[in-house]
C-alpha positions as CSV (number, residue, x, y, z in Angstrom):
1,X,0.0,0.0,0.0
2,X,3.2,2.6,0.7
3,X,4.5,1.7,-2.2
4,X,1.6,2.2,-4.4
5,X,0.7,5.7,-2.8
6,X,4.7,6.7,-2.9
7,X,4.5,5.7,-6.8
8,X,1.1,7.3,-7.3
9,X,2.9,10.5,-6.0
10,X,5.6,10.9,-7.8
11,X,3.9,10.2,-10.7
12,X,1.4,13.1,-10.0
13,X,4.4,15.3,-8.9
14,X,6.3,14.8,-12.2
15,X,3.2,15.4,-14.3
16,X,2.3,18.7,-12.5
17,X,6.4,19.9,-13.0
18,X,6.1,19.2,-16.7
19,X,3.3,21.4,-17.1
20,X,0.5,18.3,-17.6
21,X,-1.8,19.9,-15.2
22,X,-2.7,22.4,-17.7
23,X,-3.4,20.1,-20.2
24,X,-6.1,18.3,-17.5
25,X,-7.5,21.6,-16.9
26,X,-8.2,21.9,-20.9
27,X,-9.4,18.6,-21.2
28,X,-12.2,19.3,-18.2
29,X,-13.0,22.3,-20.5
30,X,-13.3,20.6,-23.5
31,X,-15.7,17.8,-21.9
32,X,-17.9,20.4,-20.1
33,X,-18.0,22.1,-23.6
34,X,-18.7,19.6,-24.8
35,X,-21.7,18.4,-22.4
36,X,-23.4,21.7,-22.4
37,X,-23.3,22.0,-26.5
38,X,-24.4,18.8,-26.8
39,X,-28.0,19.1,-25.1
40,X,-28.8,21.9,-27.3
41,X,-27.9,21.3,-30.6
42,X,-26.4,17.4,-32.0
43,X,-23.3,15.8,-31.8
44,X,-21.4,16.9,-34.7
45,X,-21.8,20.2,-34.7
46,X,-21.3,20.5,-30.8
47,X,-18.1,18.6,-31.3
48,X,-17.2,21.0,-33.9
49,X,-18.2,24.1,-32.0
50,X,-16.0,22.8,-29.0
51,X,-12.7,22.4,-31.3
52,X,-13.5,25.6,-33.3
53,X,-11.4,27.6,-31.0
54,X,-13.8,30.6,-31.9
55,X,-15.1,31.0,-28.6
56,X,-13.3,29.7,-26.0
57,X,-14.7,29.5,-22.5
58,X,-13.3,30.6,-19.0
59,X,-11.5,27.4,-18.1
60,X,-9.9,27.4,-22.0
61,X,-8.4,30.8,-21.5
62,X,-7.5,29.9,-17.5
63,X,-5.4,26.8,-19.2
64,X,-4.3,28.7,-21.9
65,X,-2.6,31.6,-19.4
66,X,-1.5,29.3,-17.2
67,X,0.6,27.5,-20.0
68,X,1.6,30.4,-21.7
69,X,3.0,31.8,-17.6
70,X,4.6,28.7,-17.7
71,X,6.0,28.9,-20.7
72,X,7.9,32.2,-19.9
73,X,9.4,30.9,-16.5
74,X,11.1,28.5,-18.5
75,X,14.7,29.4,-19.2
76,X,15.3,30.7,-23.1
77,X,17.2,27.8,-24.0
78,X,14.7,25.0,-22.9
79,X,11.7,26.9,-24.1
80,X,10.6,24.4,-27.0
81,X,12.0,25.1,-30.2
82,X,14.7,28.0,-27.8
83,X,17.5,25.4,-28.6
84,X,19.9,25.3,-31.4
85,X,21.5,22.0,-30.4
86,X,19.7,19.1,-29.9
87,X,21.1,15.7,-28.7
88,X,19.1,12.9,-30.2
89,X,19.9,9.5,-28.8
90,X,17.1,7.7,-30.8
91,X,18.8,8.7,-34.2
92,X,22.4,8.0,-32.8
93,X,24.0,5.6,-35.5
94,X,26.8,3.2,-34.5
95,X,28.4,0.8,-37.2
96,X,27.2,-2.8,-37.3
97,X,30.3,-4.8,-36.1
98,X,31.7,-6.8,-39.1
99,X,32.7,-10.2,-38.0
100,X,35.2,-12.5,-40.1
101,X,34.9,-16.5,-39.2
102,X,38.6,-17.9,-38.4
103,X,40.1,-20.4,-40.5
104,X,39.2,-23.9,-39.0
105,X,42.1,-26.0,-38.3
106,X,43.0,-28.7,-35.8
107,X,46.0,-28.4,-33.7
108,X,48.7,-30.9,-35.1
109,X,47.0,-31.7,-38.0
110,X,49.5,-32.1,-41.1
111,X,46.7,-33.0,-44.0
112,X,43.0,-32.6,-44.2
113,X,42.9,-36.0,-44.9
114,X,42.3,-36.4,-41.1
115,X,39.0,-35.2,-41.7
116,X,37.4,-37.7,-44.1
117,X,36.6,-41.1,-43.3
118,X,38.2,-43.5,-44.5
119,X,35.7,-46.3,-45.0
120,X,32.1,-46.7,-45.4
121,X,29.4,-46.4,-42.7
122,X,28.4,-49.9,-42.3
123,X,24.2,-50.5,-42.6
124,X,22.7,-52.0,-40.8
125,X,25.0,-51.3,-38.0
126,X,26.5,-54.9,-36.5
127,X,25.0,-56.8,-33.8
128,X,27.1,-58.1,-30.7
């Protein structure tokens, strides 16, 4: 139980340091949008009024202040797009190791001949 409610929050810490609790906040708005355009006029044009953007409501311009105030604390150099440099890990290309098969020799062998039999397998095999 401690170390479900330990995970549960840091998990909810790191989401509200990166800024995710703004993008709750906008979801909420978009569903109660959504909700109250949808009992007066249908579904398709409620979900398009909601998305349109045209008129936003009070929590869509709370989240939308809130990210943009978070946006400016950020330093200038880890706002997105601030950066000129950019280390990318996932496109970080190593060459493929080429790998050469030694020669195959026995110690003390003079002739290959060692490696052929000399006579025939004998079928069926004999009986004691």
């Amino acid at each position: 139980m401690r170390r479900t409610l330990s995970t549960t929050a840091l998990l909810l810490a790191w989401l509200c340091a990166n800024g995710a609790a703004w993008n709750v906040v906008q979801v909420v708005a978009w569903a109660k949008m959504f909700s109250e355009y949808s009992q007066v006029m249908p579904v398709a044009d409620a979900l398009e009024l909601t998305f349109d953007g045209s008129a936003p409501c009070d929590l869509c311009t709370l989240a939308q202040s809130g990210q943009d105030g978070a946006r400016s604390q950020l330093p200038a150099d880890a706002a997105l797009g601030g950066g000129t440099e950019k280390i990318l890990l996932i496109a970080d290309w190593s060459p493929a190791p080429v790998l050469v098969a030694p020669e195959f020799s026995w110690p003390g062998l003079v002739a290959e001949a060692g490696l052929i039999r000399p006579e025939s397998v004998p079928v069926p095999p004999p009986r004691a």
